[in-house]
N, C-alpha and C positions, 0 to 999 in steps of 0.2 A: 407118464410117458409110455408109446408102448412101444414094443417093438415086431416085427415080423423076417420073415425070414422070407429072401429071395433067392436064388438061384448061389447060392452059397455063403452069401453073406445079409446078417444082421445090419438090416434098416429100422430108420428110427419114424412112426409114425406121428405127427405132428397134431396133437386133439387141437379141434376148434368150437368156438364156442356156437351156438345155437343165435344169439345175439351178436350185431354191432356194438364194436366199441363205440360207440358215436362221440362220445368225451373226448376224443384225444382231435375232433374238428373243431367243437362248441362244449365247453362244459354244462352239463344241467338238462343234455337233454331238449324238451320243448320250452321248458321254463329258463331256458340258458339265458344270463344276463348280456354274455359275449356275443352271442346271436340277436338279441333285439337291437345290440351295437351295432354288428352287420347290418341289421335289417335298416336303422336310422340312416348312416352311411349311405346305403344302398338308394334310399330317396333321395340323399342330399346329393348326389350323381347324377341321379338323375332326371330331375329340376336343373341342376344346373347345364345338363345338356339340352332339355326342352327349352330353357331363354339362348343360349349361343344357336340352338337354330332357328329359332323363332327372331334374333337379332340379325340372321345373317340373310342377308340378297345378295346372290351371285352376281357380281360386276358384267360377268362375262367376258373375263376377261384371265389374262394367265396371273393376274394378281390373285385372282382366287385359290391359288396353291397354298397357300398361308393359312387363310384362314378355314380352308377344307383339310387340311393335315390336322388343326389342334381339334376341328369336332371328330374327326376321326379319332383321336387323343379320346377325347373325353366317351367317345363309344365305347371303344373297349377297356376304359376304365367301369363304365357301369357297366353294361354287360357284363365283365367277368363275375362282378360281387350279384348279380341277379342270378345267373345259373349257378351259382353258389348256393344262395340261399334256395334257388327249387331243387336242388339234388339234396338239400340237407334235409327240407323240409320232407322230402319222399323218403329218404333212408327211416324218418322219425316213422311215417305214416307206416311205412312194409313192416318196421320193428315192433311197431306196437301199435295195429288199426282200431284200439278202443282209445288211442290218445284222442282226446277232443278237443286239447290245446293247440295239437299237430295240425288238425282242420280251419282251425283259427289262421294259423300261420300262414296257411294255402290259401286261405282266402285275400290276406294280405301282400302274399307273393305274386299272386293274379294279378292284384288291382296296380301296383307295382309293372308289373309286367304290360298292363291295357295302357299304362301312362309311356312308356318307354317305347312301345310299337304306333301310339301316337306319333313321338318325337319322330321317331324313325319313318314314319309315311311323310312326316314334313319335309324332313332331311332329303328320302330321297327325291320328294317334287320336287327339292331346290334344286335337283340333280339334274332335269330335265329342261331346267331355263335356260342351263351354260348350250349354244352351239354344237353341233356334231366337232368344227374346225375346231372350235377351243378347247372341247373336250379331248380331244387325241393332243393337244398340243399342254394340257392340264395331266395328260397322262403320260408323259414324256418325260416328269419328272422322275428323279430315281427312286424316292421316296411313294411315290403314288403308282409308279409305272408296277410293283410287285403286287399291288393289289386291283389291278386293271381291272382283275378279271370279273372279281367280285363288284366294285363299281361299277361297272357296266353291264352287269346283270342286273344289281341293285336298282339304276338308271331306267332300263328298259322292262322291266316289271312294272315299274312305276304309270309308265305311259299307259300300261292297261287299265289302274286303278281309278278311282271316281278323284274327285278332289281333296286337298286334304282335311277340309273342313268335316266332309261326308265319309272320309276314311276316322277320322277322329272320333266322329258320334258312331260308329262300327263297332272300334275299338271301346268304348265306354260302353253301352250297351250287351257288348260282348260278357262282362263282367258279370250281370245277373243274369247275363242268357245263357251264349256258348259256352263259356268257361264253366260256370253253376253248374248248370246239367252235367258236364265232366266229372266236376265234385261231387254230384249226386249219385254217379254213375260210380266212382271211387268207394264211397262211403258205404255204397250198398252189396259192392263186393267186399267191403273190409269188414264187413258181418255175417257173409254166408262162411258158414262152417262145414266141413266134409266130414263123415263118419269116417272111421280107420282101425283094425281090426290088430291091434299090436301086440302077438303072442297070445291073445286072449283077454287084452287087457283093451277095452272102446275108447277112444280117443279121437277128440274134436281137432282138429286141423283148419288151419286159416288156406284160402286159396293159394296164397305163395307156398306152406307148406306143404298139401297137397301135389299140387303142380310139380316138387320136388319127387315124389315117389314115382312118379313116370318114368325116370328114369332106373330106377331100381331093375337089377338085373334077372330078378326072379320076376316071370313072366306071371302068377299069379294073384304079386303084389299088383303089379299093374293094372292087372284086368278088375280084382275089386275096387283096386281106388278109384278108377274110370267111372265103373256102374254109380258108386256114390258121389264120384263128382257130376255125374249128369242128373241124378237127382236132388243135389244139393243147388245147382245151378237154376232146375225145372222150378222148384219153387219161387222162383225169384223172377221167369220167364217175359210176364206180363209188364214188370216194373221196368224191367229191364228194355225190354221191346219199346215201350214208351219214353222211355230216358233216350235212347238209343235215335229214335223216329223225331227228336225233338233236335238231335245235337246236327242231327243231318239236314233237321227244316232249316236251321237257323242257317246254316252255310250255303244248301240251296238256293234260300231267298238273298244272300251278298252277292253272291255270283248272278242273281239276274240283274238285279241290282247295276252292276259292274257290268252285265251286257255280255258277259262268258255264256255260250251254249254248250258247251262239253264240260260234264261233272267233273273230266278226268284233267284239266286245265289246270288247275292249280298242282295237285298231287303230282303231276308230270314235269312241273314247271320247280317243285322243289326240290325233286330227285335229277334233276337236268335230263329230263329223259323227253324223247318225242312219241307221239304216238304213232304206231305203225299205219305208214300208210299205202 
C-alpha cells in the first residue's frame, strides 16, 4: 500500500492490478465451465423466444396485450444473458488478445446474436400488422404504455425493412460476412504490437496498452508512443484497408437492398438523430 501526501494529509493510494479479475463474473476464464452454462442458457432463450414469435399472429385486436407483454418477458430475459455473455467474451479478448479460445466464444456469441436479431425482425413485422387504432389503444395499457416509445420506434423501423424472410437470410449471412470481417478486423489489431521505450528497458505493448499512454502527462511519452504507434498500425495498413472496405460493402449493398439512398439512414436512425436539413 502506498501512500502520498496531499495538502497536509496522508492518503492512501489504492495499487490495481494490470489484469481483470474476470473470475469473480465466470470462473476459469475462456475455459469457464460457468460460462458455457450461460452460453447453453443463453440459446435455450432464445429459441424459445424465436417459436412464441414465430407462434404468434396479431389478432389485431386489444387482446393482443397478453400475449405482447410475455414475448416482451421473454426479450429481455434473453437479451440480458446475450450482452452478458459479449461483454464477457470482450473483457477475455482485451485481457488477453492471444486467447484463441476467447475467439471461439465470439464466434459463438455472433451466431447467437444473428439468431436473436432474426427473432426480433419477426417480432417487430408482427408489430406492424396490429392497426395504427389498436396500436394506441394496445399502448394504453400501463404496462405497455412505459415502453411506447421504444415500440413504436421498434414498429416503424420495421416498415422500412425488406420482409422478414429477406431480413432473416441478412442476418444469417451476416455471420460469415459482416460480423467475420469484424472479427478479422479484431483479431488483427489484437496482434499489432507497439514499440515502448520504458526507462531504457523496449517493451511490446498491445493496442489497448499503448492507447493508455496517451494520456501520460509527460508530453514526450506521448509523442514517441504516437510515432510507433503509427508505425506499428502502417504495417498492418493494407489488411486493414481491405477488411475495412469489405465490412462497408457488405452494409452498402443491405441498404440498397432495403431501397435506403443515404449511407447516413441507419446510423442516424439509431442515434435518434435527423439529418440536418
Amino acid at each position: 500500500m502506498k501512500y502520498i501526501l496531499k495538502g497536509g494529509y496522508r492518503m492512501t493510494a489504492t495499487p490495481y492490478l494490470d489484469v481483470w479479475d474476470l473470475d469473480v463474473i465466470f470462473n476459469g476464464g475462456s475455459e469457464s465451465k460457468e460460462f458455457a452454462d450461460h452460453l447453453n442458457l443463453t440459446s435455450e432463450l432464445i429459441e424459445f423466444f424465436q417459436t412464441k414469435v414465430s407462434n404468434w399472429t396479431p389478432l389485431n385486436t386489444t387482446e393482443d396485450s397478453k400475449p405482447l407483454k410475455e414475448l416482451l418477458e421473454n426479450f429481455e430475459h434473453a437479451a440480458k444473458k446475450l450482452r452478458q455473455a459479449g461483454a464477457f467474451v470482450g473483457c477475455l479478448q482485451a485481457q488477453n488478445t492471444e486467447d484463441k479460445k476467447a475467439y471461439n466464444l465470439e464466434a459463438r456469441v455472433t451466431s447467437l446474436s444473428a439468431a436473436f436479431q432474426t427473432a426480433l425482425s419477426q417480432f417487430d413485422s408482427s408489430l406492424t400488422m396490429i392497426t395504427d387504432d389498436v396500436w394506441m389503444d394496445l399502448l394504453a395499457d400501463e404496462q405497455l404504455h412505459v415502453l411506447s416509445y421504444i415500440l413504436s420506434e421498434r414498429r416503424e423501423r420495421a416498415k422500412d425493412k425488406l420482409s422478414k424472410e429477406e431480413e432473416a437470410l441478412i442476418n444469417a449471412l451476416g455471420v460469415d460476412g459482416y460480423h467475420s470481417w469484424g472479427q478479422l478486423y479484431d483479431l488483427i489489431v489484437g496482434k499489432i504490437k507497439v514499440t515502448f521505450n520504458d526507462n531504457g528497458e523496449e517493451k511490446l505493448l498491445s493496442v489497448g496498452q499503448a492507447f493508455n499512454k496517451f494520456s501520460s502527462p509527460d508530453r514526450k511519452i506521448r509523442a514517441a508512443i504516437f510515432k510507433n504507434w503509427e508505425a506499428a498500425w502502417g504495417e498492418q495498413a493494407d489488411i486493414l484497408a481491405k477488411t475495412l472496405n469489405h465490412l462497408s460493402g457488405f452494409r452498402l449493398n443491405v441498404y440498397q437492398k432495403r431501397g435506403w439512398e443515404d449511407v447516413l439512414k441507419e446510423p442516424l436512425s439509431i442515434n435518434r438523430m435527423e439529418k440536418e436539413r
